[in-house]
Each structure stands twice: as C-alpha cells, then as structure tokens.
The first five atom37 places (N, CA, C, CB, O) and aatype in JSON, in Angstrom:
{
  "aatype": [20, 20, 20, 20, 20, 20, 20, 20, 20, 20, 20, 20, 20, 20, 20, 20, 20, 20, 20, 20, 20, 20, 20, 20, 20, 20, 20, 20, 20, 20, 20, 20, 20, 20, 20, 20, 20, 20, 20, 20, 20, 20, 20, 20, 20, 20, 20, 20, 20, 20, 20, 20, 20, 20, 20, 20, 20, 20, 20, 20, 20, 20, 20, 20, 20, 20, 20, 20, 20, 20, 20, 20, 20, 20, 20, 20, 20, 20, 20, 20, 20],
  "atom_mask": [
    [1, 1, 1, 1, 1],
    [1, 1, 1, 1, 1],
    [1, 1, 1, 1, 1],
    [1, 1, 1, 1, 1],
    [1, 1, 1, 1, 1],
    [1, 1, 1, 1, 1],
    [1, 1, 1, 1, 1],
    [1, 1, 1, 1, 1],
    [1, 1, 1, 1, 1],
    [1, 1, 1, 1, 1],
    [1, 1, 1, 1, 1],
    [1, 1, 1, 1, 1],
    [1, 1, 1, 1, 1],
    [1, 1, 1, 1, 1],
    [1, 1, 1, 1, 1],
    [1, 1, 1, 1, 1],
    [1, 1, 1, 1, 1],
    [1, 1, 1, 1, 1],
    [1, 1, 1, 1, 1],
    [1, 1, 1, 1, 1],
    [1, 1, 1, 1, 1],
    [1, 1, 1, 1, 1],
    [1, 1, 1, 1, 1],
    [1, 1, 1, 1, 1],
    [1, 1, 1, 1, 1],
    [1, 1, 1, 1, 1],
    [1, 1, 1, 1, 1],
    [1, 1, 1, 1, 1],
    [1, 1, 1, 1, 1],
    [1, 1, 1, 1, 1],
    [1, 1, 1, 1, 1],
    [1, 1, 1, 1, 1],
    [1, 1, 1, 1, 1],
    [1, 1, 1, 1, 1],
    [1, 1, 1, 1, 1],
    [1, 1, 1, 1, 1],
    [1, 1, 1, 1, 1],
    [1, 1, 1, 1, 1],
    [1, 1, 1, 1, 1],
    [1, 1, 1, 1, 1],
    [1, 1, 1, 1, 1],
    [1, 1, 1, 1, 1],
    [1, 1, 1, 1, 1],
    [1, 1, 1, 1, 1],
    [1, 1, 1, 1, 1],
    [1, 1, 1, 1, 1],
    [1, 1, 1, 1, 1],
    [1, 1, 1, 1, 1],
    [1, 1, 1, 1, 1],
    [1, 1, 1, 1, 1],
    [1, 1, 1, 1, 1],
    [1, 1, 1, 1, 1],
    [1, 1, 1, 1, 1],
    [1, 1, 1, 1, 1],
    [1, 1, 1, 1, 1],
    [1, 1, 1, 1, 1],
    [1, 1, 1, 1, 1],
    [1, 1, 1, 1, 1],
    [1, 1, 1, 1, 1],
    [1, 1, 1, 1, 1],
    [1, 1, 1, 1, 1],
    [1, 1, 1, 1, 1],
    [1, 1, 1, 1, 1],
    [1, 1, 1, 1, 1],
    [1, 1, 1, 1, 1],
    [1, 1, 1, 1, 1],
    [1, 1, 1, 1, 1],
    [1, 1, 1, 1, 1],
    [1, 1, 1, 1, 1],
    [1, 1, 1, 1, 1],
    [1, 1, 1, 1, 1],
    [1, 1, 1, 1, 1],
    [1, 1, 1, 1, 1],
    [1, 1, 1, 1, 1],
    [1, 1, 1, 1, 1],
    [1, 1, 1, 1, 1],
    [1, 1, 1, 1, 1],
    [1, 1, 1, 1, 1],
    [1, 1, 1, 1, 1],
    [1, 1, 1, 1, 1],
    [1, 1, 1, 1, 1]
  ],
  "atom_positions": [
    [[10.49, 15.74, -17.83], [10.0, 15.38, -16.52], [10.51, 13.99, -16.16], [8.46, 15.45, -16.46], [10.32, 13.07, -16.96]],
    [[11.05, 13.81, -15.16], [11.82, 12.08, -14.67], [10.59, 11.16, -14.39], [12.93, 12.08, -12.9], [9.56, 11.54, -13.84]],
    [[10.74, 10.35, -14.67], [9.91, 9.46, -14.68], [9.41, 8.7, -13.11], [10.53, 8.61, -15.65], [10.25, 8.07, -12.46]],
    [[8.13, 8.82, -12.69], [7.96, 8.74, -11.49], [7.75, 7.28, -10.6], [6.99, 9.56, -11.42], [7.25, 6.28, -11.12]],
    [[8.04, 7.31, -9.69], [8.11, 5.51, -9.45], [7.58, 5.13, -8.11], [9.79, 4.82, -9.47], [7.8, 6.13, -7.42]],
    [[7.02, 4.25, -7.38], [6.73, 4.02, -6.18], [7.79, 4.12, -5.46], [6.17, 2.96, -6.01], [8.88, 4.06, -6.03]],
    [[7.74, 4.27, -4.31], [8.69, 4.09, -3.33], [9.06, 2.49, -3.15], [8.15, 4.73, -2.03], [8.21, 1.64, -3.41]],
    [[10.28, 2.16, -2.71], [10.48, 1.11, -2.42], [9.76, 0.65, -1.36], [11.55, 1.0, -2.34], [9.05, 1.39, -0.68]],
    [[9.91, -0.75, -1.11], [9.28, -1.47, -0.16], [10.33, -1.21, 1.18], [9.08, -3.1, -0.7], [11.53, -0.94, 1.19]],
    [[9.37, -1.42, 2.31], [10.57, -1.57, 3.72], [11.4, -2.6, 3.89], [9.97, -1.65, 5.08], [10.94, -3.69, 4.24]],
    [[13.46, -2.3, 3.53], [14.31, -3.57, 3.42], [14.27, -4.11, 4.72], [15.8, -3.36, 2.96], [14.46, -3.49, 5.76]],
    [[13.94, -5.64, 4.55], [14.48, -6.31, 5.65], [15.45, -7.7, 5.09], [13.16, -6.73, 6.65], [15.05, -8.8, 5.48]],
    [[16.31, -7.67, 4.46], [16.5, -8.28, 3.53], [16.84, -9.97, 4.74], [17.78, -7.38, 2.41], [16.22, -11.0, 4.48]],
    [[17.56, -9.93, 5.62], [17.64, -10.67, 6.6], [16.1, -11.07, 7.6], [18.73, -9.93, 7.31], [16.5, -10.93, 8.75]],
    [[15.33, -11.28, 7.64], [14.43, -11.13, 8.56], [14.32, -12.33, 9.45], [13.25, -10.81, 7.96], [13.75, -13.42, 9.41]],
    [[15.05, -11.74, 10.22], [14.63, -13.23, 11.22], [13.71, -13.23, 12.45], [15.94, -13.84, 11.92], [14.09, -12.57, 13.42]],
    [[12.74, -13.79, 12.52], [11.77, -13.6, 13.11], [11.8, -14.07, 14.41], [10.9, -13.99, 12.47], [11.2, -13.51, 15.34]],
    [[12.56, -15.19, 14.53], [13.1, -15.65, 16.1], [13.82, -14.97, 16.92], [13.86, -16.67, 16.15], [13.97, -15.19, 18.12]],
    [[14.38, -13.94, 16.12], [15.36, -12.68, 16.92], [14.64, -11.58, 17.08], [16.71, -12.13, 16.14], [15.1, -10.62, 17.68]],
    [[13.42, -11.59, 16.55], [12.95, -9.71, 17.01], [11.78, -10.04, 18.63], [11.46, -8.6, 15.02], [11.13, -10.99, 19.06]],
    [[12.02, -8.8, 18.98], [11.07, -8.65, 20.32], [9.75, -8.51, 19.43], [11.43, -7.12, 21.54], [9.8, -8.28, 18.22]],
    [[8.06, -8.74, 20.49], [7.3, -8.57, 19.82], [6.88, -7.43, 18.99], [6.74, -8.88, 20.35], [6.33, -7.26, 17.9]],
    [[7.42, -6.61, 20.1], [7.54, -5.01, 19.18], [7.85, -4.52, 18.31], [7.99, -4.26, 19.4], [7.35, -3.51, 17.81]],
    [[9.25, -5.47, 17.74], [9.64, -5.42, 16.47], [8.87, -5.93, 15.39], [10.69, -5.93, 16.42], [8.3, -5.34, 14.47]],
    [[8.97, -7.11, 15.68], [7.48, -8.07, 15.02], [5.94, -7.45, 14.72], [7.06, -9.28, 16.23], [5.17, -7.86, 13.84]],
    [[5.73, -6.56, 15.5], [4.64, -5.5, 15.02], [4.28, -4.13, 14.89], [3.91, -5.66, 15.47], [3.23, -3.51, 15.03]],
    [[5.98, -3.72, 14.46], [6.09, -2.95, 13.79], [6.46, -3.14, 12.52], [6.59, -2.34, 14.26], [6.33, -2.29, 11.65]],
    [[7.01, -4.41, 12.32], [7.83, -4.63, 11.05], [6.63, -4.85, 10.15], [8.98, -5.95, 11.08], [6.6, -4.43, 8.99]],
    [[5.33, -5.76, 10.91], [4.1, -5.96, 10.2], [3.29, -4.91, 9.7], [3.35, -6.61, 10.91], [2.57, -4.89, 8.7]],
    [[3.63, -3.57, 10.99], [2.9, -2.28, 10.29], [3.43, -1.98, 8.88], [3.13, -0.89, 11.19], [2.81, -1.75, 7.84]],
    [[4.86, -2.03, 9.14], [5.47, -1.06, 7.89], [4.93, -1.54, 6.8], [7.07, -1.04, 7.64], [4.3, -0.87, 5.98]],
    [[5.19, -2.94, 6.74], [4.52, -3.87, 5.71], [3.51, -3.74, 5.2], [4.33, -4.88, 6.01], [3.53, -3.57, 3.98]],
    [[2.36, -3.75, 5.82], [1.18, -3.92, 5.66], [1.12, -2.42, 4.57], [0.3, -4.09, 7.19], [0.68, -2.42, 3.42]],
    [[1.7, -1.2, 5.33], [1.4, -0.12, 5.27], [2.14, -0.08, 3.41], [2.01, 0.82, 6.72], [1.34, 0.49, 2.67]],
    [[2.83, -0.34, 3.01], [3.41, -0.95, 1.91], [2.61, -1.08, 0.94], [3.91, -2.08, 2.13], [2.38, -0.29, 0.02]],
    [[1.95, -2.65, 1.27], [1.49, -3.38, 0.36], [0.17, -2.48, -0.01], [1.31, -4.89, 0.84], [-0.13, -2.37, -1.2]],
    [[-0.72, -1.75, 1.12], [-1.81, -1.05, 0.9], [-1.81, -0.13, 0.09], [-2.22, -0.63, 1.81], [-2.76, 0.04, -0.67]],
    [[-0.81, 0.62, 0.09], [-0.3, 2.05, -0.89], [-0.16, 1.17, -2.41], [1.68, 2.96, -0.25], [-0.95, 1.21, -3.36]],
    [[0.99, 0.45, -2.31], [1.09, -0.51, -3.73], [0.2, -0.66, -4.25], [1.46, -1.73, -3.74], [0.2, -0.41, -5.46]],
    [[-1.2, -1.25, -3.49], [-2.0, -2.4, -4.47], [-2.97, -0.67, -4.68], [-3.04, -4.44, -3.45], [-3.78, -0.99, -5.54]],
    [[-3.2, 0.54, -4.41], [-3.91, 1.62, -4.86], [-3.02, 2.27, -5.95], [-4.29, 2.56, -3.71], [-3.7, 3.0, -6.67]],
    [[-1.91, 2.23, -6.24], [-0.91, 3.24, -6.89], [-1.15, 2.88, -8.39], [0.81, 3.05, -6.38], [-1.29, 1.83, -9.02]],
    [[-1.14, 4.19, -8.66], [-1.71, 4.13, -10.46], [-0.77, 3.37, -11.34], [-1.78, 5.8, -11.28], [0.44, 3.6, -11.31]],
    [[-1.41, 2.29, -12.29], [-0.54, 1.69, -13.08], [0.8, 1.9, -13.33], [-0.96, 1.74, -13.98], [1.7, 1.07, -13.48]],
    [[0.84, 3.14, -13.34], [2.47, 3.69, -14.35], [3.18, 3.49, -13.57], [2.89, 5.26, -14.93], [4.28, 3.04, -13.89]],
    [[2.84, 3.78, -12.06], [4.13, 4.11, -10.89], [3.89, 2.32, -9.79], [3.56, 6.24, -9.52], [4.59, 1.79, -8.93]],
    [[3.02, 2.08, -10.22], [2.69, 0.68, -9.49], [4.1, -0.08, -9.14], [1.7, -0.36, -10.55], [4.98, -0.11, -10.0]],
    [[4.28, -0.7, -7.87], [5.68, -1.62, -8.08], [4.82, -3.07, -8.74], [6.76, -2.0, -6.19], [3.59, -3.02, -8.71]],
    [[5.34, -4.02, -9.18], [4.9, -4.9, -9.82], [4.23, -6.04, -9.02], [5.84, -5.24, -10.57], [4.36, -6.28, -7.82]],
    [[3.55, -6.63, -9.85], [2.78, -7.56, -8.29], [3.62, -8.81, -8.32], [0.73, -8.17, -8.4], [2.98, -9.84, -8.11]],
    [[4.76, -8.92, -8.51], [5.62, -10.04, -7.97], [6.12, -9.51, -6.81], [6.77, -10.54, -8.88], [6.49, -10.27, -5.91]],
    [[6.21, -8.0, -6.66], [7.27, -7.47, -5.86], [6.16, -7.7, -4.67], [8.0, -5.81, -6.26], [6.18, -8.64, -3.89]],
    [[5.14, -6.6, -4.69], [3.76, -6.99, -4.18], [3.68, -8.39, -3.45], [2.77, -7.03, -5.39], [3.16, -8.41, -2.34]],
    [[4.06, -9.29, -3.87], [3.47, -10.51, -3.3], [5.03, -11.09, -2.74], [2.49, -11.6, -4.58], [5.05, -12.19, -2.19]],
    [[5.9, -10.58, -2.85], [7.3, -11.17, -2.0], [7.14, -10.08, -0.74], [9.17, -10.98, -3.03], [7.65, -10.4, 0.33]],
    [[6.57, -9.05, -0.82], [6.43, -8.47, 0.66], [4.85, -8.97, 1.45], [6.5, -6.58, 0.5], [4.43, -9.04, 2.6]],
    [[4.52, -9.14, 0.62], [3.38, -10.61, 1.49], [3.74, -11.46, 1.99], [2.52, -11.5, 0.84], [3.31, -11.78, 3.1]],
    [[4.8, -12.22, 1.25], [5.69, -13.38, 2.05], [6.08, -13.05, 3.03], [6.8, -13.89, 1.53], [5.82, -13.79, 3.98]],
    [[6.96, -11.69, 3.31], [7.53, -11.1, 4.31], [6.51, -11.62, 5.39], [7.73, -9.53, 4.12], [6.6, -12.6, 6.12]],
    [[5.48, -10.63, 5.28], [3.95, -10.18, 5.96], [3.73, -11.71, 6.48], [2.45, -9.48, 4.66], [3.82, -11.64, 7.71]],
    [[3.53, -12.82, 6.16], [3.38, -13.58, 6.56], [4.15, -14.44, 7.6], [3.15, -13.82, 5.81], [3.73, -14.96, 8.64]],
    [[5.43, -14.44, 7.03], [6.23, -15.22, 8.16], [6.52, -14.17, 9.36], [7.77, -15.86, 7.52], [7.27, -14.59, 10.24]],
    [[5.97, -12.76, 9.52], [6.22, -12.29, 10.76], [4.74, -12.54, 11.01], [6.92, -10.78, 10.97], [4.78, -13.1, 12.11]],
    [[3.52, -12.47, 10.68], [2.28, -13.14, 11.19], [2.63, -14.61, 11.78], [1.19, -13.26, 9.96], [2.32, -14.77, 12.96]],
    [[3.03, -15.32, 11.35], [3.42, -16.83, 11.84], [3.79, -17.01, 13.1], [4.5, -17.4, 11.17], [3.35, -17.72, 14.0]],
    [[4.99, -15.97, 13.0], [5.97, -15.96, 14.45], [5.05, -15.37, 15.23], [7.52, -15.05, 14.52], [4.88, -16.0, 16.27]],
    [[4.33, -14.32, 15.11], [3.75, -13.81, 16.2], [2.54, -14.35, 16.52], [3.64, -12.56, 16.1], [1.86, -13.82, 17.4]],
    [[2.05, -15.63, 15.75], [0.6, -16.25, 16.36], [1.62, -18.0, 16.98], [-1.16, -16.55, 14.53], [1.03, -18.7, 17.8]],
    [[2.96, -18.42, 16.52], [3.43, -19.24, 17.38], [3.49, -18.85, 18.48], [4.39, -19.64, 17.13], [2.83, -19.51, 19.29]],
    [[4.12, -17.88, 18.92], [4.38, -16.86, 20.2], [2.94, -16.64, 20.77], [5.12, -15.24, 19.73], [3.05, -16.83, 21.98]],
    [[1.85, -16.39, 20.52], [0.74, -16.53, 21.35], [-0.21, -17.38, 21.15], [0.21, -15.57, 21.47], [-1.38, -17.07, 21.42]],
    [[0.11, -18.55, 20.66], [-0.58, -20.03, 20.51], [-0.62, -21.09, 21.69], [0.17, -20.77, 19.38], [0.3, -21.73, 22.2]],
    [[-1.96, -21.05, 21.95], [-2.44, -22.08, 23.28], [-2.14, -23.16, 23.21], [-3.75, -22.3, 23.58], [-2.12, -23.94, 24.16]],
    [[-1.77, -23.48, 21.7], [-1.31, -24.78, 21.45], [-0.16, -25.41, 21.24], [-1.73, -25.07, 20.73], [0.71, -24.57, 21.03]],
    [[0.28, -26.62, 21.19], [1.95, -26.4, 21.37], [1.94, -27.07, 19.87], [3.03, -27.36, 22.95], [1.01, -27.6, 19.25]],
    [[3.35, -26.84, 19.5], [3.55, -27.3, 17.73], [4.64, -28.35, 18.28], [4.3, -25.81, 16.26], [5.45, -28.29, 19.21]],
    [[4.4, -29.13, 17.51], [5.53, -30.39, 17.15], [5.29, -31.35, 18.99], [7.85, -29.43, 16.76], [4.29, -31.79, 19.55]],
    [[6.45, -31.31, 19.3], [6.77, -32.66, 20.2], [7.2, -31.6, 21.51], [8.3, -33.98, 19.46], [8.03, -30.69, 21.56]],
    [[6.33, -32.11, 22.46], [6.93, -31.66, 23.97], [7.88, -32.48, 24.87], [5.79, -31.48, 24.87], [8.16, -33.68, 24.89]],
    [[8.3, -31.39, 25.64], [9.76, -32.09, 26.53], [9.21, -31.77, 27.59], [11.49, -31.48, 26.41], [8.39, -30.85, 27.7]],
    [[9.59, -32.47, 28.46], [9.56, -32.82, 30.02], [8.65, -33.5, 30.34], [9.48, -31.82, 30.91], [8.51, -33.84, 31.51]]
  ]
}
C-alpha cells in the first residue's frame, strides 16, 4: 500500500501582496486558511509538519496585513500633501 500524505499546501511561491486585487487577497486567504485547518486536524502519519504549518501562516498573515492596510482609517508612516 503507498504511503499516504497530505496534500500540499496552496503554491504561491511569489506572493506579492501589493499586486493582487482585493479579491485575490481574499481568496488567496481562503485557500490558506482552508489549508492550515485540514493540516492542524490530519492524523499524525499523514500530518504536513508544523514548520510547514506555520510558513503558510506567514503566508496568511502578510495577506491579512495588506488587506487591513487597504482598509485602515489610519494612515501608516508619513503623509504628503
């Protein structure tokens, strides 16, 4: 019997977050999310590892970032005009 394994994670190996529409940005967060949830339930044997686990958190995060700069009342850093 072959030995059974999680599915990979969703590649975004490039992710640039300043280039996607918001739509992209929250879908890319679904896939993600949808990922990490399956991962952190999947039985020991077939589990992906929780380093891997926690570099698609990283992901998860810097598209959370972009999309709360993008609707932040507040401004970051130094204003012009």
């Amino acid at each position: 019997m072959p030995e059974e394994k999680f599915r990979p994670p969703p590649h975004y190996p490039l992710l640039n977050t300043k280039m996607m529409t918001a739509r992209e940005l929250r879908e890319t967060l679904e896939d993600l999310w949808e990922w990490v949830a399956e991962a952190e339930i999947a039985p020991e044997d077939v589990a992906p590892s929780d380093e891997l686990i926690q570099d698609v958190r990283h992901q998860m995060a810097t598209v959370i970032e972009e999309r709360v700069d993008r609707h932040s009342d507040e401004p970051r850093g130094s204003r012009s005009g």
